[in-house]
Structures are given as structure tokens and as C-alpha cells.
C-alpha positions as CSV (number, residue, x, y, z in Angstrom):
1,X,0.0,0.0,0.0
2,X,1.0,3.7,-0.4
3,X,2.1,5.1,2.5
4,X,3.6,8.6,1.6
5,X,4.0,11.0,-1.2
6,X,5.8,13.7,-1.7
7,X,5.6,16.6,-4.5
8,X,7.6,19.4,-5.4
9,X,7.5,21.8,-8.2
10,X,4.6,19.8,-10.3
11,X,1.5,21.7,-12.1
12,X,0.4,24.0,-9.3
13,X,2.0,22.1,-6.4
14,X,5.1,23.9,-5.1
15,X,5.8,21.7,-2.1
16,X,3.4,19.0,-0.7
17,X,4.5,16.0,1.6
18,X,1.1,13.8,3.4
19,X,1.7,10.4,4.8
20,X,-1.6,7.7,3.8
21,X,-2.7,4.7,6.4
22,X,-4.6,1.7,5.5
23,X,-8.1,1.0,5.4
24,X,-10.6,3.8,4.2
25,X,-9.1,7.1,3.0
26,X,-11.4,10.2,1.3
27,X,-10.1,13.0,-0.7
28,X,-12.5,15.9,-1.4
29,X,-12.5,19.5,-3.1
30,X,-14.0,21.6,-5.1
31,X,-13.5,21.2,-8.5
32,X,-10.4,22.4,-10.0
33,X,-9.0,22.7,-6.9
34,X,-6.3,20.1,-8.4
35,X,-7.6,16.4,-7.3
36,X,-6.5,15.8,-10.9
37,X,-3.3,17.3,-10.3
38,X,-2.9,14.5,-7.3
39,X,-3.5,11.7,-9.6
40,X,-1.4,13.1,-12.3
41,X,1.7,13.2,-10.2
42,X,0.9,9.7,-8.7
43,X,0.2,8.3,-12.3
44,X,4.1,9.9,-13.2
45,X,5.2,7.4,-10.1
46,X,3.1,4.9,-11.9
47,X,5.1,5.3,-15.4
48,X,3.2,7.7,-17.3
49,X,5.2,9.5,-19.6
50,X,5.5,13.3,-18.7
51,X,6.8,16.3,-20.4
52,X,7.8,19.9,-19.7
53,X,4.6,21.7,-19.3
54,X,4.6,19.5,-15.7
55,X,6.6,22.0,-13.9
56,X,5.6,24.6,-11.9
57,X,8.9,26.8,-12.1
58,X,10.4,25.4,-15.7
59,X,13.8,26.3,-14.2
60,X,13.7,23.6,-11.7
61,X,13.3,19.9,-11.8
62,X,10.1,18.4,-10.5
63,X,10.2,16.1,-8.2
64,X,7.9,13.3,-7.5
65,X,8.2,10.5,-4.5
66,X,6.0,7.6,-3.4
67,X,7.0,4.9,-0.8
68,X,5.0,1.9,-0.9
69,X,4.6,-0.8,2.1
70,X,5.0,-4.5,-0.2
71,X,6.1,-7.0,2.4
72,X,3.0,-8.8,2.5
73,X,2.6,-8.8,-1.6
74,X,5.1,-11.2,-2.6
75,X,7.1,-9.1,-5.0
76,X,10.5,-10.1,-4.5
77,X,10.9,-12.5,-7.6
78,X,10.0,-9.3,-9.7
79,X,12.6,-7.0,-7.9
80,X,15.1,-10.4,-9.1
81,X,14.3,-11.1,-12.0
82,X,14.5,-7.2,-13.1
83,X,18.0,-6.8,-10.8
84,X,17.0,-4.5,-8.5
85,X,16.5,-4.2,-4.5
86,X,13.6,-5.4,-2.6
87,X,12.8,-2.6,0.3
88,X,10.2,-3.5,2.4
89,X,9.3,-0.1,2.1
90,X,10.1,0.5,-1.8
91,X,10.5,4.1,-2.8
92,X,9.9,4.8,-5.9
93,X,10.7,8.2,-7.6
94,X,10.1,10.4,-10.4
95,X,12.3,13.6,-11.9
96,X,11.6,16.2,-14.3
97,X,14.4,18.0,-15.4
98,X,14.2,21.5,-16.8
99,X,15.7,20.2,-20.0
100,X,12.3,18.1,-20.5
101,X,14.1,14.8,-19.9
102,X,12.7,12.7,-17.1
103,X,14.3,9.6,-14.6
104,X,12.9,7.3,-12.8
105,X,14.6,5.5,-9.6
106,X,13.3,2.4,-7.4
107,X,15.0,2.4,-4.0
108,X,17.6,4.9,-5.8
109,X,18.1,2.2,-8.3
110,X,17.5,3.7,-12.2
111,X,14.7,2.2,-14.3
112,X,13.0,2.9,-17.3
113,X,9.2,3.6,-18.0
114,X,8.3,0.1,-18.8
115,X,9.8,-1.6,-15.7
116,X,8.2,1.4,-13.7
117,X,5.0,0.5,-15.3
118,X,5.1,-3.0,-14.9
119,X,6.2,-2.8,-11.3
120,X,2.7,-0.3,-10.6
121,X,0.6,-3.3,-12.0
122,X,1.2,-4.7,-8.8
123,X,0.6,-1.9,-6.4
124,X,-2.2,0.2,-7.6
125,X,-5.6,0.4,-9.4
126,X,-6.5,4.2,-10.2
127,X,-9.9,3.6,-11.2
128,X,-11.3,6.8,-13.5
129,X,-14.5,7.8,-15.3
130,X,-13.2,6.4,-18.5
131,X,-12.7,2.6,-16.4
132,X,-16.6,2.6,-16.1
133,X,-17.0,3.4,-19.6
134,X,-14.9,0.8,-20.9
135,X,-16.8,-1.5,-19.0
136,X,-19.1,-2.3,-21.6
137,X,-15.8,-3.3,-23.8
138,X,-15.4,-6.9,-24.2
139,X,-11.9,-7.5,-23.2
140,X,-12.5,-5.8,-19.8
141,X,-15.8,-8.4,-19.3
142,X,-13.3,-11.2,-20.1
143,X,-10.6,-9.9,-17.3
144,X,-13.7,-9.8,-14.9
145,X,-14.6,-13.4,-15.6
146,X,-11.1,-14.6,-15.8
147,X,-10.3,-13.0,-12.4
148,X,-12.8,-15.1,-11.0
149,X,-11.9,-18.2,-12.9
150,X,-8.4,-17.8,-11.7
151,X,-7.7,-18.2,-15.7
152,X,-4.5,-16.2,-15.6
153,X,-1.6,-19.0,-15.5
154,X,-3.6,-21.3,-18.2
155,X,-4.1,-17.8,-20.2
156,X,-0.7,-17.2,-19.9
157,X,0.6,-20.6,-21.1
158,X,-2.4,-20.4,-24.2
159,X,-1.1,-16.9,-25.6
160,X,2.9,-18.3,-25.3
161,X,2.1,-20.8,-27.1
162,X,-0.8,-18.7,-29.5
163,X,2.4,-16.2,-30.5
164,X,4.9,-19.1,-31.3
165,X,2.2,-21.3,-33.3
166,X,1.1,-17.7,-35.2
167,X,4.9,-17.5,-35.8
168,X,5.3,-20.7,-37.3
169,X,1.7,-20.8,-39.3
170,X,3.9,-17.2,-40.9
171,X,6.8,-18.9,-41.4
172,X,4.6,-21.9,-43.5
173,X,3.0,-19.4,-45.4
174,X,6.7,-18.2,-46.6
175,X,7.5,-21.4,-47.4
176,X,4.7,-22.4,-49.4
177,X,5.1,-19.2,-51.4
178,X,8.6,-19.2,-51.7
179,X,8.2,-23.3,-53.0
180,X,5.5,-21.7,-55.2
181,X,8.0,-18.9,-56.8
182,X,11.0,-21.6,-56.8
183,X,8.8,-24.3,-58.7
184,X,9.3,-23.1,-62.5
185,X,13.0,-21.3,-61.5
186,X,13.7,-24.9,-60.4
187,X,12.7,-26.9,-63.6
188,X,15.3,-24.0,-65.4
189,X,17.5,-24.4,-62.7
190,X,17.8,-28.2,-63.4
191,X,17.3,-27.6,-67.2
192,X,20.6,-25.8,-67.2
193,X,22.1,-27.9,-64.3
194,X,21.7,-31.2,-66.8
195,X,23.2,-28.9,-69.6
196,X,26.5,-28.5,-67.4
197,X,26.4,-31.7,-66.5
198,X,26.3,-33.6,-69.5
199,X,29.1,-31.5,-70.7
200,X,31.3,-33.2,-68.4
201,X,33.5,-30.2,-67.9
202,X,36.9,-30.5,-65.9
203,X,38.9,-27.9,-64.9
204,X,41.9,-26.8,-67.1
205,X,41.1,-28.9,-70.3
206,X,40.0,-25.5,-72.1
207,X,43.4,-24.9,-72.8
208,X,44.3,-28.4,-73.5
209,X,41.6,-28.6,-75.8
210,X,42.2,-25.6,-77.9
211,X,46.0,-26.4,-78.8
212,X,44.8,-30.0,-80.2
213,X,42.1,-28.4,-82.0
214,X,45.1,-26.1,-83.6
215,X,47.5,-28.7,-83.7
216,X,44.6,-31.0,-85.7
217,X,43.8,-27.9,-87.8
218,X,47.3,-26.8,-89.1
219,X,48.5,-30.8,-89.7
220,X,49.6,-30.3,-93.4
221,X,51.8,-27.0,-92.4
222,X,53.2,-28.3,-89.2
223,X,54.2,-31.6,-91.5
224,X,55.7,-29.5,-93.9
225,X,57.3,-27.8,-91.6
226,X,59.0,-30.0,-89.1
227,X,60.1,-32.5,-92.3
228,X,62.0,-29.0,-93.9
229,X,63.5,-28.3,-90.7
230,X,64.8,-31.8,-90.7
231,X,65.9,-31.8,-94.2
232,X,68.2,-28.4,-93.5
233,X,69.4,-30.0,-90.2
234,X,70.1,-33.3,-91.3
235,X,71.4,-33.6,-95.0
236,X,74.8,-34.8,-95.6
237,X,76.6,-32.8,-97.1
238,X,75.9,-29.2,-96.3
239,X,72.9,-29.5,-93.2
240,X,73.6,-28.1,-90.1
241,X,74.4,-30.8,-87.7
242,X,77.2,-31.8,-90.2
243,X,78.6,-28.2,-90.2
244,X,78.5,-28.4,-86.7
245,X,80.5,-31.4,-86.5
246,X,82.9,-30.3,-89.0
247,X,83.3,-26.9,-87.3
248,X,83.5,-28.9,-83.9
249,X,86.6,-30.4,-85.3
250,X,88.3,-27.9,-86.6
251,X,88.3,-26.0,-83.4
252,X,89.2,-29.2,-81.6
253,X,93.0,-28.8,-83.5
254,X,93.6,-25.7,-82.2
255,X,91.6,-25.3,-78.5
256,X,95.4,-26.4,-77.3
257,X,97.1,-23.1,-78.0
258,X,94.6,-20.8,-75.7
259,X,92.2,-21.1,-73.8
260,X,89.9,-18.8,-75.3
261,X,89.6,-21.0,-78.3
262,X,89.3,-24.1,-76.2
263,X,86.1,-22.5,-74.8
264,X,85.0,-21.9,-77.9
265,X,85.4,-25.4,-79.1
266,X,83.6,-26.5,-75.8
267,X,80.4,-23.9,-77.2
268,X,80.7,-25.6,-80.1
269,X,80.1,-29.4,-78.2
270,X,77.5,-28.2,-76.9
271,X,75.6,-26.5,-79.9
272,X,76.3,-29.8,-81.3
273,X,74.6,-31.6,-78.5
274,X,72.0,-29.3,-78.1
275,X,71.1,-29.4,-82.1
276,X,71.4,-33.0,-82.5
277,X,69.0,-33.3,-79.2
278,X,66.4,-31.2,-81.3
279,X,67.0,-32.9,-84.5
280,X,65.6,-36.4,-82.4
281,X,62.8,-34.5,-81.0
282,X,61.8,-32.9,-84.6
283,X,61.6,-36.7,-85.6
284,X,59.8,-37.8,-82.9
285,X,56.9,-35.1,-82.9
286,X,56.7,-35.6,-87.2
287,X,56.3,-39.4,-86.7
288,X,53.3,-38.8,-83.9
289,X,51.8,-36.2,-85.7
290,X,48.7,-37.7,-87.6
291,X,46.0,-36.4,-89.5
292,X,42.9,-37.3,-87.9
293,X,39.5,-34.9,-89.4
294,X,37.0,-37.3,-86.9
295,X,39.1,-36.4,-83.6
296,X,39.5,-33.0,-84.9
297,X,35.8,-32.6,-85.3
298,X,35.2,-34.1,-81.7
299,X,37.5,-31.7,-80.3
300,X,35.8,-28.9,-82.1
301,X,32.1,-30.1,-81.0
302,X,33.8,-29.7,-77.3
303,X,35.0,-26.6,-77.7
304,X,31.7,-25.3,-79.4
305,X,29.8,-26.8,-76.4
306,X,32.4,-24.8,-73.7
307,X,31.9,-21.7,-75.9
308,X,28.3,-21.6,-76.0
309,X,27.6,-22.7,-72.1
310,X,30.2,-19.5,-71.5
311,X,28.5,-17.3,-73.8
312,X,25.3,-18.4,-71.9
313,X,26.5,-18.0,-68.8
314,X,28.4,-14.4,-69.4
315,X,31.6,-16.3,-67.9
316,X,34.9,-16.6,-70.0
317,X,36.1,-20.2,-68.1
318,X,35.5,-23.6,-67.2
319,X,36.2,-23.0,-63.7
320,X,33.4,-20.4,-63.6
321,X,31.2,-22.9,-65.3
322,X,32.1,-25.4,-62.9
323,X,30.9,-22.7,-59.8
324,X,27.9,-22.2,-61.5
325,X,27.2,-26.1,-61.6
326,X,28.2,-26.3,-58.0
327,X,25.3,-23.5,-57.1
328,X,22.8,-25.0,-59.8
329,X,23.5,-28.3,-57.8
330,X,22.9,-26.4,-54.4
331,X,19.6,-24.9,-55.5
332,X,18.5,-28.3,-56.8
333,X,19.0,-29.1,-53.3
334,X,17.7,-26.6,-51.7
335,X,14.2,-27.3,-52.9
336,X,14.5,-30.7,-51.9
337,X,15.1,-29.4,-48.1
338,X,12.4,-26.2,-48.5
339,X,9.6,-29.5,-48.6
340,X,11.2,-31.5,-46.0
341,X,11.3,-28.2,-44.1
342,X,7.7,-27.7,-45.1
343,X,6.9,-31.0,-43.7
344,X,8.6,-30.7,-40.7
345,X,6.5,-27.0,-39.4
346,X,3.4,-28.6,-40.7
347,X,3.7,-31.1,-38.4
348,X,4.7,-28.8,-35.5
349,X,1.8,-26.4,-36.6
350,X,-0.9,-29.7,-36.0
351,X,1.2,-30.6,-32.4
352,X,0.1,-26.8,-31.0
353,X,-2.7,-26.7,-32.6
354,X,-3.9,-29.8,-30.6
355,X,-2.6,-28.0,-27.4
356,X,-3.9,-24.7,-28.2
357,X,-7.4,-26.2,-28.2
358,X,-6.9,-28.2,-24.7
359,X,-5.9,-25.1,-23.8
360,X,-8.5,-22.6,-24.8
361,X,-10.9,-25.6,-23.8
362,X,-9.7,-25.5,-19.9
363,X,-10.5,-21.7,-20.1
364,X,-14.0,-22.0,-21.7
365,X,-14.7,-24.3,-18.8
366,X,-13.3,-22.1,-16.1
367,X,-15.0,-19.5,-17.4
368,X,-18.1,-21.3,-17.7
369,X,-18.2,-22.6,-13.7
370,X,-17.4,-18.7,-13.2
371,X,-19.9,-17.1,-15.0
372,X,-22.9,-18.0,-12.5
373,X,-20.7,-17.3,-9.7
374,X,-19.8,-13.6,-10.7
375,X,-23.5,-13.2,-12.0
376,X,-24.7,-13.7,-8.6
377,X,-22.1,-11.8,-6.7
378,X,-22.8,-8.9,-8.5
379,X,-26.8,-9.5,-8.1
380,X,-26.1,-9.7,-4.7
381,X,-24.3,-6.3,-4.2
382,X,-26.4,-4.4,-6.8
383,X,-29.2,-5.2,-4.8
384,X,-28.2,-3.2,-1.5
385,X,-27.5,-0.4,-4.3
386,X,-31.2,0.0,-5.4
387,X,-31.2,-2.4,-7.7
388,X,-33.6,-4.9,-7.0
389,X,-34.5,-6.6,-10.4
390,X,-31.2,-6.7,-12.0
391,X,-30.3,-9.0,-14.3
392,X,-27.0,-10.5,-16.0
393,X,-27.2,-12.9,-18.9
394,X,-23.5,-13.6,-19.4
395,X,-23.0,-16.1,-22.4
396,X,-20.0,-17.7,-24.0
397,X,-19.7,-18.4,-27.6
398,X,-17.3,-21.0,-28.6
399,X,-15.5,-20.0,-31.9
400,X,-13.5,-21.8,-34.2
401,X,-11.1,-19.0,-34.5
402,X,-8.0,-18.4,-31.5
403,X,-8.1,-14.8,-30.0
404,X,-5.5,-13.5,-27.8
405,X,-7.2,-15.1,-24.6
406,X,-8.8,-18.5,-26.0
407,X,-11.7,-19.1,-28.4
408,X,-14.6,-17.7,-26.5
409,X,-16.7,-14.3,-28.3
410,X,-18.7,-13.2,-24.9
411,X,-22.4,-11.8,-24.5
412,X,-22.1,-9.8,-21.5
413,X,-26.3,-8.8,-21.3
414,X,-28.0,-6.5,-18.8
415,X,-31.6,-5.9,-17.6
416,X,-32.4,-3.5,-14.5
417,X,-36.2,-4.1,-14.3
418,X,-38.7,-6.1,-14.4
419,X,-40.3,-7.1,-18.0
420,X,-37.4,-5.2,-20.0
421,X,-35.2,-7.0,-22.7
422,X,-31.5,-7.6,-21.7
423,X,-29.4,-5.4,-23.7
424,X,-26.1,-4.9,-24.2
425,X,-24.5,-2.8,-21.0
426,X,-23.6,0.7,-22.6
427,X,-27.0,0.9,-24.7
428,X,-29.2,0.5,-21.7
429,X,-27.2,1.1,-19.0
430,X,-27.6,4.7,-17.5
431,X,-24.5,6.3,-15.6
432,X,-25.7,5.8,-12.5
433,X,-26.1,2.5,-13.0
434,X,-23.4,1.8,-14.8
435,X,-21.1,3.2,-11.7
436,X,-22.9,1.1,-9.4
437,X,-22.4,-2.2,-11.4
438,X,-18.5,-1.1,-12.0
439,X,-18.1,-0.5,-7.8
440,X,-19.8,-4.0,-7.9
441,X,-17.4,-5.4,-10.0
442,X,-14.5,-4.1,-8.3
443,X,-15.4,-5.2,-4.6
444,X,-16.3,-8.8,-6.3
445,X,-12.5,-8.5,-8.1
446,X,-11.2,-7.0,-4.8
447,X,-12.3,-10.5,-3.0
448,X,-9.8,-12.6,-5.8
449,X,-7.2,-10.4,-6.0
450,X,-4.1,-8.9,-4.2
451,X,-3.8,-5.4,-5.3
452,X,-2.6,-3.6,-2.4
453,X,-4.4,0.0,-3.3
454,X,-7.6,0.6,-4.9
455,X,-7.8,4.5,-5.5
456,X,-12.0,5.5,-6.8
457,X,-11.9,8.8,-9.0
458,X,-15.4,9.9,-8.7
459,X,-17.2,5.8,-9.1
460,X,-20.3,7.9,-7.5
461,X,-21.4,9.5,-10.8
462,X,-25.2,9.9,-11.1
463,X,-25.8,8.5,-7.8
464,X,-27.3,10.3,-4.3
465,X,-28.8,9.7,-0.8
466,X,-29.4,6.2,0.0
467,X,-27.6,4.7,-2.4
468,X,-24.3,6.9,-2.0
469,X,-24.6,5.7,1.2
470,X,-24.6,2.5,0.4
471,X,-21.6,2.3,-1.5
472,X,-19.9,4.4,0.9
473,X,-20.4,1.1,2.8
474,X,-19.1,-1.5,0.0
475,X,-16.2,0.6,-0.3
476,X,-15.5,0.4,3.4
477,X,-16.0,-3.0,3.8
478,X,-13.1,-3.7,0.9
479,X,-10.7,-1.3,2.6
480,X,-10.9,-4.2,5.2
481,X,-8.8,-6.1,2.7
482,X,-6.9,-3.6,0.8
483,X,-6.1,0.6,1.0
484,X,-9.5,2.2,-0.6
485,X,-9.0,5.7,-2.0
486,X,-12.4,7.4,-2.7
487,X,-12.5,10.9,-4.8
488,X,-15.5,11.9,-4.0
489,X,-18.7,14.8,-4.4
490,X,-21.1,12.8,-2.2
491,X,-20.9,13.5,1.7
492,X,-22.7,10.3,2.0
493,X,-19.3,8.5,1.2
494,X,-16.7,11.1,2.8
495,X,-18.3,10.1,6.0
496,X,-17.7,6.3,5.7
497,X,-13.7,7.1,5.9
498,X,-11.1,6.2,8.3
499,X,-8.9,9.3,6.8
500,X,-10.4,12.9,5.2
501,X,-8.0,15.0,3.4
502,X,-9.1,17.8,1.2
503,X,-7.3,19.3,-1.7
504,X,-7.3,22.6,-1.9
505,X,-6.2,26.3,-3.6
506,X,-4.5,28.8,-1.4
507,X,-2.9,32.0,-3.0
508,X,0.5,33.3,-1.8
509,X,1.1,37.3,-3.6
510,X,0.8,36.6,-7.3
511,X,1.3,32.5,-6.9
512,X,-1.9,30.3,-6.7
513,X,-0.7,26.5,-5.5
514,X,-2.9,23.5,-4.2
515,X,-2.2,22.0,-1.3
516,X,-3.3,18.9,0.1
517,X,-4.3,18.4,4.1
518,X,-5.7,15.9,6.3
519,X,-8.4,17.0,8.4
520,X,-8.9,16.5,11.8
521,X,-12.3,15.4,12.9
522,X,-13.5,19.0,13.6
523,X,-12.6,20.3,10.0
524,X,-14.1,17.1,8.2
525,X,-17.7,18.0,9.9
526,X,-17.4,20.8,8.7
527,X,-16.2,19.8,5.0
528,X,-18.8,17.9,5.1
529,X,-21.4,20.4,5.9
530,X,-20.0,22.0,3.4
531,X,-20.7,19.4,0.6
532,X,-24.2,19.5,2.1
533,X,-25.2,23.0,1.9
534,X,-22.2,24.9,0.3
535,X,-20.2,27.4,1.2
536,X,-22.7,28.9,4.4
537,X,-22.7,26.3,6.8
538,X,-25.9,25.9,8.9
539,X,-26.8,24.2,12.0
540,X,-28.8,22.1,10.2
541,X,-26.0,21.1,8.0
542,X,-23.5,20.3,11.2
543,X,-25.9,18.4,12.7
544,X,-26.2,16.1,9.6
545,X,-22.7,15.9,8.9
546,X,-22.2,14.9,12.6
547,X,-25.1,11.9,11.6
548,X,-23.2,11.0,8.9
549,X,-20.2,10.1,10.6
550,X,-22.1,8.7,13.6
């Protein structure tokens, strides 16, 4: 529960620090005395986002600071799962910086909004105007219901497992397209993988290729050729090897008398060598060179075959051909694994959906044991509210399609009198009516859950006398449980308190600020007179403020 707060420098608050018990509390004042202002500040606490118009003096930061009582709320796992520390008595605070920037601290530690905001889930309930309207809205019926089926762990489990079997029933439909795109790419894709294929290409033989080709091409020339060489090299009397030998000799005679024609007679050798080596291999390549037009035309089919798959594929080499096969061969492949993949998520798809629907089954039925029990709760209460012949016809529709909290569509019907239709809440509901089934719903909730503070912004809306009395009392009788805040008009319900503070405007020279005070028993008689008669207090009106609170 809240036990203090502190503001400084916020809207028309300079400096306000009050202290809060447990049980009952009221908080009147006339309107626009800054009641709003109160709830703004404690809804920064809370995680609302703020910005620089907050500040009272835009110079200086604005400071806001609640500290909560949580031992008996079993919070610690949240304070360790989000690394922070547990206080008994958490403080949680709240700056605005003249800059327009904002921080937020639990026991000094620095969070951001969302952890602030997910932290407040646990501590308070600011219950507004706009709560009662959205009453009639079906997701808000379902929270009722599901409070009261103690649906929230099985709800939790069915939307884990809702967001991973919508992810995979996506991730199918990608698939199935993508297989649907690939199908005809994949018949080319294999069209032109069979091409390479059948080629038989291996890496390097371009080359190879080509000088056979112009080795089978050019026979006749390279015959000629190789058999004149051998002629001038070879003849008897005047070819070149006999030269050789002859001037071989003649230097031979003479490489004696210096040593510079003894080297040359040794250049000589080896030229000799060296020729006659050549001479062997000019015999050797003229005897193995053969004309051959079929092999020649098989080689030339080859190349043609190379040259067109590289003109085809804008590449200028076998070895880029032979990439290109490699990913034509992945591809190939890869279709193959898209349906086994296709296979596999269908089957994972069919598991969850099987659980998905035990799932959303067990909530149906929770719900279902529920419904009569909140139904007459709320009878109950409404009754003592001057509602004698209300009516709830609650019904649950079971749907073929999942929805973010199971399969049910809801009928959440409403009839205040006798011999009228039931009708759906906000079309035949009236305000009054509709803020004494929402304080009905909230003590029923208030009996299932474990919010520590409940704070009522004005729940008494189109209600008066008897009945404000009334609900004065519900309320009272749930602050037995948890710390009831009630904004209030009515004096009816500021007398049923434990604690009275007012909010009010004081002006100090040119500065108007609203303060906040709690009122000792003589002042709240007469602030309540006050809410009875106005501003002129009578007898009359003391007197049945003292009643009240009696």
C-alpha cells in the first residue's frame, strides 16, 4: 500500500508532503482545486510519460516520490528477476528536469518507464471515469470473468504458445510461397544444371583442348614444316648438324694453344649436343603427328559446347562454369530441403494446434463454472445499491477462431427491471447505474485479488442519498482487505472514511498552488457540511454531517 508522497514543483503544487494509512481514505474539493493534479503526479510514479509543461517553475526539476509498504505482496521475484533491490518499504521516484528529460529510480536504483510500469501493475488500481466506460468493452468483461476463474496461468501458457504457433503458421506461409516462386526457377534451374552436367567439364582442359584443336587444324603446315626443318638440319653434305661437326673439329685442333679457343670449341660441343638433341625431338613429334578430321571434329564439338555454355552463362572459363554447376547443384538441393522443411513445421503447426485447443478448452470451462458465480455476486451487491431486479445474462460463444485469450466471443447482457429486454451494457445502461455495477465489480475482483491500493476517482457519478450511502459502505467494507482511495462529491461517502484529506487552492502574492491536508475530525464535519449546503454552513447542516459520521 501507499504510504507517503511527496511533490515538489509539479502543475500548481510547489511543495506537498502527506503520509496515507490503511483502510478507508477520502479525498474531497471543489473542483479544480487540483484532485486531478494528485492523480497526475501519482500516475508519473506509476510510469506515465510526462513532459515539460509538468513544472511549476520550468527552471527547476520536478520532483515526485512515493513509498510503498509490499512485504506482505510477494514481490520479491519481480525486484530479481528485473535486478533490483527489494525494500520492504520500496520508494519509488520520479524527476523532471528543466531540460524536459525525465528519470525514474526504485530504492535509488534507475529504471526505465516500462519496468516502472510494470512494477505499478502490482501496487495500484487508479480507477477513472473512462474505467466505467470501458466496462461495456469486451476484453474488460473477459478480465472480470477470468479473475474469477483464476484463468490467468492457463491464459498465460495459451497466448505463449498462441504467439509461437502464429509464428510458425507465418513462417509456413513463406515457405509455401517461396516453393510456389522456386517451382518453375527450379525446372530451369535443373534444365541448365543437366546442360553442365552432361558436358562433363573438368577444370583446365580449355586450354588443352584448344592447342589440339590447332595442332589437328594446321597438320599439313606443321608436317611441312618440321620435315624442312629436318631436311636443313640433317642432309649430308651441307645440313647443319654436319657443319656443326665439322666446325666442332676444326676448333678441336687448335683449342690447345689458348684457352679462349678451347672455350669456344667447348660452345661448339654443346651447340652440337644441343642441335642433335632437337633434330631427335623434330623426328619424334613428325612421326606422332597424324591427321585425324574425326578427332579434330570431336574436339571442335567440345569446344563449341564450352563456348556456348560461357557465352550463356556471361563467364569466360570452365572454372566459372564449374561454380555455376556447384550453385545450380545447391539450389536443386535446396528445394528438396524447402519440402522436407515444409513438412517438418506442418507437423509442429498440427502438435500446437492440438494443445492450443486443450488449452483454450480448460479456459472456456473455467469461465463457464465462473460465470454464474460472478453473476450472482454482483446481483447480490447491486441489490443493496437499489437495484432490486437486475439482471446478467452472461454467455459464452465457442469460436473456431484463437483470439489473444482463448476461443470464446462473450455476451455480456444487462436488464435493470422487471419485464425489460436484456441489452447490451452501454445501450441500456444509465451512468448511475453503470457506476454502481462497476463498484460492484470491483469489490467482487477486490475478493480474488491482491492489489494492495484501490484508488475510486469519482465511481459515485449519477448516484445520491441512500444509495451513495450504500456504496460508501461496499467501499469500506473492501478497505478491510486492501487501502480504498475514494474521490469523492457525495458526503454520503466522505463520512464512511477512516482518513479525510481535502485538496485545496491557497494564493501566496501573485502565486496560486494547491495543497493537500488531512483534516482533523472538527474540520471534516465541517467539510462535510459543506458538501451538504455549500459554502454557508448551517446548524442544520453540522448536525447532519455529525449523523453521517455517527
Amino acid at each position: 500500500m501507499i504510504t507517503a508522497l511527496s511533490i515538489k514543483n509539479y502543475a500548481l503544487i510547489e511543495k506537498l508532503s502527506i503520509d496515507f494509512s490503511n483502510g478507508f481514505s477520502i479525498i474531497t474539493g471543489e473542483t479544480g482545486a487540483g484532485k486531478s493534479i494528485i492523480l497526475g503526479a501519482l500516475g508519473l510514479v506509476l510510469g506515465k510519460r510526462a513532459d515539460l509543461s509538468s513544472l511549476k517553475n520550468k527552471e527547476e526539476k520536478c520532483i515526485i516520490e512515493a513509498h510503498f509498504e509490499i512485504s506482505k505482496y510477494n514481490l520479491k521475484p519481480f525486484f530479481e528477476e528485473n535486478d533490483l533491490d527489494y525494500e520492504d518499504d520500496t520508494i519509488i521516484r520520479r524527476e523532471i528536469l528543466p531540460s524536459g528529460k525525465s528519470r525514474a529510480f526504485i530504492n535509488d536504483s534507475p529504471v526505465n518507464l516500462q519496468e516502472l510500469q510494470e512494477l505499478s501493475l502490482f501496487l495500484i488500481d487508479i480507477h477513472s471515469q473512462q474505467q466505467t466506460r470501458e466496462l461495456s468493452d469486451e476484453n474488460v468483461q473477459f478480465e472480470i470473468i477470468d479473475a474469477i476463474a483464476n484463468n490467468q496461468e492457463v491464459i498465460l501458457k495459451y497466448q505463449s504458445l498462441l504467439k509461437s504457433y502464429k509464428k510458425d503458421k507465418a513462417k509456413l506461409s513463406s515457405l509455401i510461397k517461396k516453393q510456389g516462386e522456386s517451382v518453375k526457377e527450379q525446372e530451369y534451374n535443373t534444365f541448365l544444371l543437366n546442360e553442365l552436367l552432361e558436358a562433363q567439364l573438368i577444370a583446365g582442359e580449355q586450354e588443352v583442348l584448344e592447342s589440339d584443336f590447332e595442332k589437328l587444324n594446321n597438320v599439313e603446315i606443321i608436317k611441312e614444316s618440321l620435315d624442312r626443318s629436318l631436311a636443313i638440319g640433317n642432309e649430308e653434305q651441307i645440313g647443319v648438324l654436319n657443319n656443326l661437326k665439322e666446325i666442332k673439329a676444326a676448333l678441336q685442333k687448335i683449342a690447345s694453344f689458348s684457352t679462349e679457343y678451347s672455350a669456344l670449341a667447348e660452345r661448339v660441343i654443346s651447340l652440337t649436343i644441343e642441335f642433335d638433341d632437337i633434330s631427335n625431338e623434330l623426328i619424334r613429334c613428325s612421326e606422332k603427328l597424324i591427321n585425324d578430321p574425326e578427332k579434330m571434329d570431336a574436339i571442335g564439338q567440345k569446344l563449341q559446347l564450352i563456348y556456348n555454355l560461357q557465352k550463356k552463362h556471361q563467364v569466360a572459363s570452365i572454372e566459372e562454369l564449374l561454380d555455376i554447376q556447384s550453385n545450380l547443384e545447391n539450389s536443386v538441393l535446396e528445394l528438396g530441403n524447402l519440402e522436407q522443411e515444409i513438412r517438418e513445421i506442418t507437423v509442429a503447426i498440427e502438435d500446437k494446434t492440438t494443445k492450443l485447443d486443450l488449452l483454450s478448452k480448460s479456459i472456456h470451462d473455467n469461465r463457464f463454472e465462473a460465470i454464474p458465480v460472478l453473476s450472482q455476486k454482483l446481483i447480490t451487491i447491486l441489490e443493496t445499491l437499489g437495484m432490486p431486479n437486475v439482471r446478467f445474462d452472461i454467455q459464452l460463444i465457442e469460436s473456431q477462431t484463437y483470439i489473444a485469450n482463448g476461443k470464446d466471443e462473450l455476451q455480456f447482457l444487462f436488464s435493470a427491471n422487471k419485464g425489460t429486454d436484456f441489452g447490451i451494457l452501454k445501450k441500456v445502461a444509465s451512468g448511475g447505474e453503470m457506476s454502481r455495477i462497476m463498484l460492484a465489480v470491483k469489490a467482487v475482483l477486490a475478493q480474488y485479488s491482491k492489489l494492495p491500493t484501490l484508488i475510486f476517482d469519482e465511481i459515485d457519478t449519477g448516484v445520491s442519498g441512500e444509495i451513495a450511502i450504500k456504496m460508501g459502505e461496499i467501499m469500506k467494507e473492501m478497505s478491510t482487505g486492501m487501502q480504498i482511495f475514494a474521490i469523492t462529491h457525495l458526503p454520503q461517502i466522505a463520512a464512511k472514511g477512516n482518513a479525510h484529506f481535502k485538496v485545496f487552492k491557497s494564493t501566496v502574492g501573485e502565486d496560486t498552488q494547491s495543497e493537500l491536508k488531512l483534516l482533523s475530525d472538527d474540520e471534516r464535519i465541517v467539510e462535510i457540511a459543506q458538501m451538504l449546503s455549500g459554502t454557508v454552513v448551517s446548524d442544520s447542516a453540522l448536525n447532519h454531517a455529525k449523523a453521517l459520521l455517527n
